[in-house]
C-alpha positions in Angstrom: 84.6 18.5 -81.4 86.8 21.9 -80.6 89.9 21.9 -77.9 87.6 23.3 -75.5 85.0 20.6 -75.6 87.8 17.5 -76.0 89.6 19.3 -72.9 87.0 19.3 -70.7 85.7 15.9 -71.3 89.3 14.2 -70.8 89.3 16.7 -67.7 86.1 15.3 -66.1 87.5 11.8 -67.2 90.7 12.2 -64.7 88.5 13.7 -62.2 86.0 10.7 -62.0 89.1 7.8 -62.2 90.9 9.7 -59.2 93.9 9.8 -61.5 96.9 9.5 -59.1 99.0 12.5 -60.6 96.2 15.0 -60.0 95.4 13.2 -57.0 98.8 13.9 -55.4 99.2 17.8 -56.7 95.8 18.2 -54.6 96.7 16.6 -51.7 100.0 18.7 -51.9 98.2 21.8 -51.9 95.7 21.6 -49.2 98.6 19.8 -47.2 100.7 23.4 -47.2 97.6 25.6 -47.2 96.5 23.7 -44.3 99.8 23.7 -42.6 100.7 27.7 -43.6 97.3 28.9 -42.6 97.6 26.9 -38.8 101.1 28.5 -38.6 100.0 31.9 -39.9 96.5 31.9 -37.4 98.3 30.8 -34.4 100.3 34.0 -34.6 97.7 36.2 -36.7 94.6 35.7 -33.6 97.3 37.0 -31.0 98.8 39.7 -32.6 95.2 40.7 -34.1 93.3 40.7 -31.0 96.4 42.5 -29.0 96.6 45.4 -31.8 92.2 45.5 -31.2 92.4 46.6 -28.4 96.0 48.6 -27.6 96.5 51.7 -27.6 100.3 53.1 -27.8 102.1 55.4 -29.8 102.7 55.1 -33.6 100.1 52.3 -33.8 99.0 54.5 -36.4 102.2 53.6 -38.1 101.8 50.0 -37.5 98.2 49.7 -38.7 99.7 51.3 -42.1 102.1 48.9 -42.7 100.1 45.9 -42.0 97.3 47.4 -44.8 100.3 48.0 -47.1 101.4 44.3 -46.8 97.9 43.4 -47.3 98.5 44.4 -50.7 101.4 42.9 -51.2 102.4 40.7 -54.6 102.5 36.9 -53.6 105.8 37.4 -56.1 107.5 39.9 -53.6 106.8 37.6 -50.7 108.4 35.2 -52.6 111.4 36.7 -53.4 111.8 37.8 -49.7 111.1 34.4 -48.5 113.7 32.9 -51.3 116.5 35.3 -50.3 116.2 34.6 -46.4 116.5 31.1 -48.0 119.0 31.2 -50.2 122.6 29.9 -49.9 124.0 33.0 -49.0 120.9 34.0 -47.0 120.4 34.0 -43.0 118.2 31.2 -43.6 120.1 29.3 -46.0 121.2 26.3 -43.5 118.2 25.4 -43.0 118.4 23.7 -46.2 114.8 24.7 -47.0 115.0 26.1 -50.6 112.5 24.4 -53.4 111.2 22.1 -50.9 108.0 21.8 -49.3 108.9 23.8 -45.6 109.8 26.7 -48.1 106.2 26.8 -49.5 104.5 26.7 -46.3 106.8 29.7 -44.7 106.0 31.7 -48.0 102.2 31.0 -47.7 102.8 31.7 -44.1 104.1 35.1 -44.5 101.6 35.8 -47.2 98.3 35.0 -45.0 100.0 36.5 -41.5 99.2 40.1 -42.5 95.5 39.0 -44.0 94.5 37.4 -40.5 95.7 40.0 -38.6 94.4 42.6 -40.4 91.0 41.1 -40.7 91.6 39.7 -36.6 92.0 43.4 -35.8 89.5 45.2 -37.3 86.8 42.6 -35.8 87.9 43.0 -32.0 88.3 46.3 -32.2 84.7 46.9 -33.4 83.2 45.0 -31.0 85.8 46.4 -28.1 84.4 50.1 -29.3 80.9 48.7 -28.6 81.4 46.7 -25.5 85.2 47.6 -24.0 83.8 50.6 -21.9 81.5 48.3 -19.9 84.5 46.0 -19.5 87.5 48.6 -18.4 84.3 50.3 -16.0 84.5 46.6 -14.2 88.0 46.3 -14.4 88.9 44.7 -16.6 92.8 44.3 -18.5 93.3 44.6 -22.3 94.5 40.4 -22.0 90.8 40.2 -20.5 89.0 42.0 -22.7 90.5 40.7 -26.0 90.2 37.2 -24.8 86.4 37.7 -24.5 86.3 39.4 -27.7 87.7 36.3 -29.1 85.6 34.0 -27.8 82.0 36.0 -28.4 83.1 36.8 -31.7 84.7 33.1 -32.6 82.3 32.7 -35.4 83.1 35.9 -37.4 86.8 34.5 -36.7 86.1 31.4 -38.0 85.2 33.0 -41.8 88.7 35.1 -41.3 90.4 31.6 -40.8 88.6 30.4 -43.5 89.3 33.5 -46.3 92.8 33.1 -45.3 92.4 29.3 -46.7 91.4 30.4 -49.5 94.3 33.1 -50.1 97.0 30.6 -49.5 95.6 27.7 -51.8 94.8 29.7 -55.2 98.0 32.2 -55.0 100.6 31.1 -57.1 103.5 33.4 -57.2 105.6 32.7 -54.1 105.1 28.8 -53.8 106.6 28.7 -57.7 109.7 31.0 -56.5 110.5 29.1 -53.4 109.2 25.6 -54.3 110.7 25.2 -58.0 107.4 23.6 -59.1 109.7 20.2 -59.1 107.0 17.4 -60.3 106.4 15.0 -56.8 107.6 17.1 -54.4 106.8 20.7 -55.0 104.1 21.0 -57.6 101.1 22.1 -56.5 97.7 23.1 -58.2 98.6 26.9 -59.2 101.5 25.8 -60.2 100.6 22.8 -62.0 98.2 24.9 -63.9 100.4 27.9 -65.0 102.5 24.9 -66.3 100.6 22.6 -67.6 99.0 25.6 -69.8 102.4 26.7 -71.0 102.9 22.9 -71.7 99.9 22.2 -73.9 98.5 19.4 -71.4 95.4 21.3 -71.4 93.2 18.2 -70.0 95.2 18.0 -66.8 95.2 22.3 -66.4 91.6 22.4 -66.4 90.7 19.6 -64.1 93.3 21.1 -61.8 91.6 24.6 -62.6 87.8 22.8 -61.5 89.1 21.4 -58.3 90.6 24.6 -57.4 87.4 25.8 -57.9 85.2 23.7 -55.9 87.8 24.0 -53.2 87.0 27.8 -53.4 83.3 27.1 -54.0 82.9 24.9 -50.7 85.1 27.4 -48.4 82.0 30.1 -49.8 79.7 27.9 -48.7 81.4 27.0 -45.2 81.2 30.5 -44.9 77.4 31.2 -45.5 76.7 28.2 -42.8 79.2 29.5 -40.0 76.8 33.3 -40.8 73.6 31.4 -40.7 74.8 29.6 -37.4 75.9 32.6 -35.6 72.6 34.5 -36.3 70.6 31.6 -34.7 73.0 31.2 -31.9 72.4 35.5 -31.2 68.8 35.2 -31.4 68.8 32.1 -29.0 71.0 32.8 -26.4 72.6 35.5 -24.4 76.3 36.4 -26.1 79.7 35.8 -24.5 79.9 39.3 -23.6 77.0 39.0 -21.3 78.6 36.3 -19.5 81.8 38.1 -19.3 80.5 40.9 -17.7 78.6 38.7 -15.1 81.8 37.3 -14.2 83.9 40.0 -13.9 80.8 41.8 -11.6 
């Protein structure tokens, strides 16, 4: 029996006995992926919705930097994140450094760009498609993206969703500002770059297959939220239909 093989099987072994140390380092992680991504949507559906459908001068600019920080390393986030929080930082009494508050604030920061991004680029589709008919009746920009939201809550709904998924399989910030301490601050990513390094290979891989059914099951979630919409179109009159009988 190669490494591979005894690995796996002494993986699936933890897996199936709901060993309590991989039990707790997945909890962890959906517990701050959960947490960042509420804290990062609450602001990212605003902001994403207002820059949709405004107009002003140097949005140009601003629609640059977001994409830029869409690419930007989880790492450099971290660092950013860790020198706010540091000692010596603006942050620093807070106290939050290489504990759990410092993870979610560095997935936070990492996922606000993503939803907004993605938030923005969906409203102002459909505002190019229906806003004319709305400003023609009167309608305000706080009007019009708030009826954007709604009709288009389902394509929303996979944004919230991919942004999940960013936060709980990056790796790079939640090591800088959490420490990785074993109990408090070890999550999967972590646990798995570490773990590897360590030679516990059994533990590293059924961390690695949960992380990927996590991954697997937001896909899915997904799929069902597209299927769902498509039936609810073909059924029913939008949300922009009712919006523009109500504001005639």
């Amino acid at each position: 029996m190669n490494t591979f093989t005894e690995s796996l099987s002494t993986a699936l072994a933890l897996m199936t006995s709901f060993d309590a140390m991989l039990a707790g380092i997945v909890l962890r992680s959906l517990a701050v992926s959960a947490l960042a991504c509420l804290l990062a949507c609450s602001a990212g559906l605003l902001l994403g919705a207002w820059l949709g459908v405004a107009r002003f001068r140097g949005r140009g600019a601003v629609l640059a930097l977001l994409n830029t920080a869409l690419a930007l390393p989880s790492v450099v986030v971290g660092l950013v994140v860790y020198l706010l929080l540091s000692r010596s930082g603006p942050l620093g009494f807070l106290g939050w450094l290489f504990s759990f508050k410092a993870m979610v604030l560095a997935q936070s920061v990492l996922v606000l760009p993503v939803v907004m991004a993605l938030v923005r680029q969906t409203i102002e589709d459909a505002d190019r498609s229906h806003g004319e008919q709305f400003r023609s009746l009167g309608a305000g920009r706080l009007m019009r993206s708030l009826i954007l939201l709604w009709d288009e809550r389902f394509a929303l709904l996979t944004v919230l969703i991919a942004a999940f998924g960013r936060a709980i399989s990056e790796v790079g910030a939640v090591m800088i500002v959490g420490g990785n301490i074993d109990g408090f601050t070890r999550v999967m990513t972590t646990s798995i770059a570490l773990e590897t390094s360590k030679g516990d290979l059994p533990l590293a891989l059924a961390l690695g297959m949960v992380l990927l059914g996590v991954v697997l099951l937001l896909n899915v979630l997904i799929a069902v939220l597209r299927r769902i919409r498509k039936r609810l179109d073909n059924a029913a009159p939008s949300a922009l239909h009712a919006g523009q009988g109500a504001l005639s």
